[in-house]
ZAMARGU-4260 file (C-alpha; in steps of 0.2 Angstrom, whole numbers, plus 5000, padded with zeros to 4 digits):
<rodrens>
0) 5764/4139/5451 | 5757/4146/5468 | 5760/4139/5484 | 5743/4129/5490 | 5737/4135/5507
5) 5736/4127/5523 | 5717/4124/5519 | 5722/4115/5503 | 5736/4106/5508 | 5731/4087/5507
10) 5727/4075/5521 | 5737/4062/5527 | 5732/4047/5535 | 5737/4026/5531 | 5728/4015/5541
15) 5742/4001/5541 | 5740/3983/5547 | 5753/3973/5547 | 5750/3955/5554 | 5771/3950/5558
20) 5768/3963/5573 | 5760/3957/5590 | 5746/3967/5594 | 5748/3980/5609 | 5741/3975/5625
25) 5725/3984/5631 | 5725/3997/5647 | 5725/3987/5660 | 5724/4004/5674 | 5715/4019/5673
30) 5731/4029/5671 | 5738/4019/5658 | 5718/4020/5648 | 5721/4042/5650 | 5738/4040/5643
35) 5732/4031/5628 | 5716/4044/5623 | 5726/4057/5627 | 5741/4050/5613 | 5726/4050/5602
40) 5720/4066/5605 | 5735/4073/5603 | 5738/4062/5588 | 5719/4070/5578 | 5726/4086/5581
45) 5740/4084/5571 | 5728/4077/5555 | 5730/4090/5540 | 5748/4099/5548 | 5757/4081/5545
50) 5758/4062/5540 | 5747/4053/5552 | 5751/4033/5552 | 5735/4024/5562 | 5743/4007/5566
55) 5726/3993/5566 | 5721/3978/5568 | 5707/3968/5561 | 5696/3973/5576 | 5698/3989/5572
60) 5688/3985/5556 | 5673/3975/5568 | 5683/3959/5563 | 5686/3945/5576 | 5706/3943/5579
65) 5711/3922/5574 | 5717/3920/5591 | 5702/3924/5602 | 5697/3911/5610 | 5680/3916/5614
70) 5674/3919/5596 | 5664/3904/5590 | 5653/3912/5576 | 5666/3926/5568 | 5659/3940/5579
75) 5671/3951/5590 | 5669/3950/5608 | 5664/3968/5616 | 5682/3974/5624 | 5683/3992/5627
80) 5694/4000/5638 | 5686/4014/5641 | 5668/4021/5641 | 5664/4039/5639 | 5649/4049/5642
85) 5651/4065/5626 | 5639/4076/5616 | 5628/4069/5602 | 5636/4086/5591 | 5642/4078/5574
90) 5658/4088/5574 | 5665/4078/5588 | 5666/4059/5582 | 5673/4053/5597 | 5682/4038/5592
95) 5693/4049/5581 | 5695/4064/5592 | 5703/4052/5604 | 5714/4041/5590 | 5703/4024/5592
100) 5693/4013/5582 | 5679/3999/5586 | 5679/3989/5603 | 5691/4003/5610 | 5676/4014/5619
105) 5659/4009/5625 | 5652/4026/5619 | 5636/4034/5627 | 5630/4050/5616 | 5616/4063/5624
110) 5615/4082/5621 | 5625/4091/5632 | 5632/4074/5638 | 5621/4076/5655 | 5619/4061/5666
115) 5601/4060/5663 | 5596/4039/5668 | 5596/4031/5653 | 5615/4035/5651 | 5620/4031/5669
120) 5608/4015/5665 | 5622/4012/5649 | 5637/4016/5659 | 5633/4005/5675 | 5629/3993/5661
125) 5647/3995/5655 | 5655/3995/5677 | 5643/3980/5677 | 5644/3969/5664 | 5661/3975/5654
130) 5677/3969/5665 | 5689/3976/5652 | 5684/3993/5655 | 5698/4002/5667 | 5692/4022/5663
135) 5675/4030/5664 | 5678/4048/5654 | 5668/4063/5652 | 5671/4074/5636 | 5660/4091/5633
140) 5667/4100/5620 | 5667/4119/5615 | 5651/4131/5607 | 5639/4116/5613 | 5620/4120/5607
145) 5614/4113/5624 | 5625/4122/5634 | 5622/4139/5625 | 5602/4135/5627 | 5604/4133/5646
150) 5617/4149/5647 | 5603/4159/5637 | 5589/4153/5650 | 5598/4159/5666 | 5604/4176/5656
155) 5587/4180/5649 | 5570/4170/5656 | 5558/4173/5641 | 5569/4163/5634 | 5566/4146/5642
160) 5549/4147/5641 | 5551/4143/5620 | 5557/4127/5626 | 5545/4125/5642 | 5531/4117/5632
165) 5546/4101/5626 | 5547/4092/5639 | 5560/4083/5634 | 5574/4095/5627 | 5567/4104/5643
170) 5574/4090/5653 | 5591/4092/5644 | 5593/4111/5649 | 5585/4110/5668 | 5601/4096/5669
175) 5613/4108/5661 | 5606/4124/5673 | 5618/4116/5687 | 5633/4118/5680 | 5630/4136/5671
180) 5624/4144/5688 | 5640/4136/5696 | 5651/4143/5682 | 5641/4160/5686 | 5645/4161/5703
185) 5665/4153/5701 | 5667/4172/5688 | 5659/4183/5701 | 5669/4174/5713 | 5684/4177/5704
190) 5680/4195/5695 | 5667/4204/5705 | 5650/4204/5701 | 5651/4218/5688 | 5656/4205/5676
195) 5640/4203/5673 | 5640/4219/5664 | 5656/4214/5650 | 5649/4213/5635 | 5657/4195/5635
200) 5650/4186/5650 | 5640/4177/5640 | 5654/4169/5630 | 5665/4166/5644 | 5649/4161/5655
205) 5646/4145/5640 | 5666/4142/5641 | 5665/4142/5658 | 5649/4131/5659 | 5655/4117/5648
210) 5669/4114/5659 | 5659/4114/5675 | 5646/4104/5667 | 5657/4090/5663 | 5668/4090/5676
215) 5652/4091/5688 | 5645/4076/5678 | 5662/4067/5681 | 5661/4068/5698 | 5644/4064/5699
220) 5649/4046/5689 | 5663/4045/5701 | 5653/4045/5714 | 5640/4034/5707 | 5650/4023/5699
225) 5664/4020/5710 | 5676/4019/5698 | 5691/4031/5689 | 5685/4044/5681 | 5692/4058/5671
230) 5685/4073/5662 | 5690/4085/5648 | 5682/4097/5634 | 5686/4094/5617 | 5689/4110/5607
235) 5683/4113/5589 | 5698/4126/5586 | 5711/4114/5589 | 5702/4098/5590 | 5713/4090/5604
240) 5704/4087/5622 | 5708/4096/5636 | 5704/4105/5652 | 5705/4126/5656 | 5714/4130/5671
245) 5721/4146/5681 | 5735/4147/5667 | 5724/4141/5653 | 5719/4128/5641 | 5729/4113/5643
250) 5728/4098/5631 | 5725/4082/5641 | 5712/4072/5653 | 5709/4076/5672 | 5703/4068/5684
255) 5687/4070/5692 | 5688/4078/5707 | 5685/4069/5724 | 5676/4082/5735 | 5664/4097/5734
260) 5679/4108/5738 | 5690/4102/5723 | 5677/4104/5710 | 5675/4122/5716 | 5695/4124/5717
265) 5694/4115/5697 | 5681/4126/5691 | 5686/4144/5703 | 5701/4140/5690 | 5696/4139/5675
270) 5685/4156/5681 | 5702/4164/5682 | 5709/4163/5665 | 5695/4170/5656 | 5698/4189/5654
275) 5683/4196/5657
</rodrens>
């Protein structure tokens, strides 16, 4: 009998609950909120090389847990500990990239995850109104549709004016336009302005722009927000999250950068590992 390959190996998951064992106590700092997505992260990665075992509870099902005290009609009371601002893509389910289930995340999902104001309005519902929240997260994620739209319109023109008469998706790329002509200038920064001639600029030039968009974005939040806030790129090839640096892609979350000068030094970086 033939050996099955990888792609037909089965998958492995078991959802286990087991109701002798205490339930894990929530994040209760920011850094403790990015060590916990990033476990999952890492954990969805793994799915299809080996055995996952995903440990839940009944909240993770939308069930009330018997010992809340504030549950007086069977519903769960809303307690994510984190919220995060991603793209609306269908390849990236954001609850299992990062490993959680229901009333983990309070989830906002836009094209292009741009800070337009109806998602700040939902995350400064979330700083506001949602006390169990320790983490405000960013996560683009690679060959994003929005991203590549907006690229295309600083590359070649003719090309917004297909989108100029929708006001609405216009919106979406005129938000996105920020963060490509910053990653334009971070690679001719970094490799000259002739890089405008490789026949891969525009490749690198989307790479680039998803990282400087989301960490833009999470430093704009930051700001806004005043409260922790990290950023990262999910990556279809893989399917972990992380974040490109001078030495490369490296799984995990980062934090948003504090000042104008970081966020150049972040993106200037990234710039620096894409051959060109």
């Amino acid at each position: 009998m033939p050996t099955p390959s990888p792609a037909d190996a089965p998958i492995q998951i078991r959802w286990i609950r087991d109701p002798s064992t205490a339930r894990p106590a929530p994040p209760a700092t920011a850094a403790e909120a990015v060590a916990v997505l990033e476990r999952g992260s890492a954990a969805f990665a793994r799915v299809g090389t080996e055995p996952i075992e995903l440990h839940v509870d009944r909240e993770a099902f939308g069930i009330a847990p018997e010992d809340d005290e504030d549950d007086e009609d069977g519903i769960l009371t809303q307690s994510p500990f984190a919220a995060v601002l991603s793209c609306s893509d269908a390849r990236v389910p954001i609850e299992l990239t990062l490993g959680r289930a229901a009333n983990d995340l309070f989830v906002v999902r836009v094209a292009g995850n741009v800070p337009g104001s109806d998602s700040r309005g939902s995350l400064h519902y979330a700083a506001q109104h949602l006390p169990s929240v320790q983490l405000f997260t960013v996560i683009g994620h690679s060959q994003c549709g929005a991203v590549s739209a907006a690229v295309d319109a600083m590359l070649e023109p003719h090309r917004y004016l297909q989108i100029a008469s929708d006001a609405h998706l216009r919106g979406i790329v005129d938000s996105l336009l920020a963060g490509v002509h910053f990653a334009d200038r971070a690679l001719t920064h970094v490799h000259g302005s002739r890089v405008r001639d490789s026949a891969h600029y525009r490749t690198r030039l989307i790479t680039l722009a998803t990282l400087a968009n989301t960490a833009l974005t999470a430093t704009v939040l930051q700001r806004d927000l005043r409260r922790p806030t990290a950023f990262g790129v999910y990556k279809l090839a893989t399917r972990n999250v992380g974040v490109r640096g001078a030495d490369g892609w490296v799984p995990g979350l980062a934090m948003a950068p504090e000042d104008d000068g970081e966020l150049a030094a972040v993106v200037e970086g990234a710039a620096r590992s894409l051959a060109v």
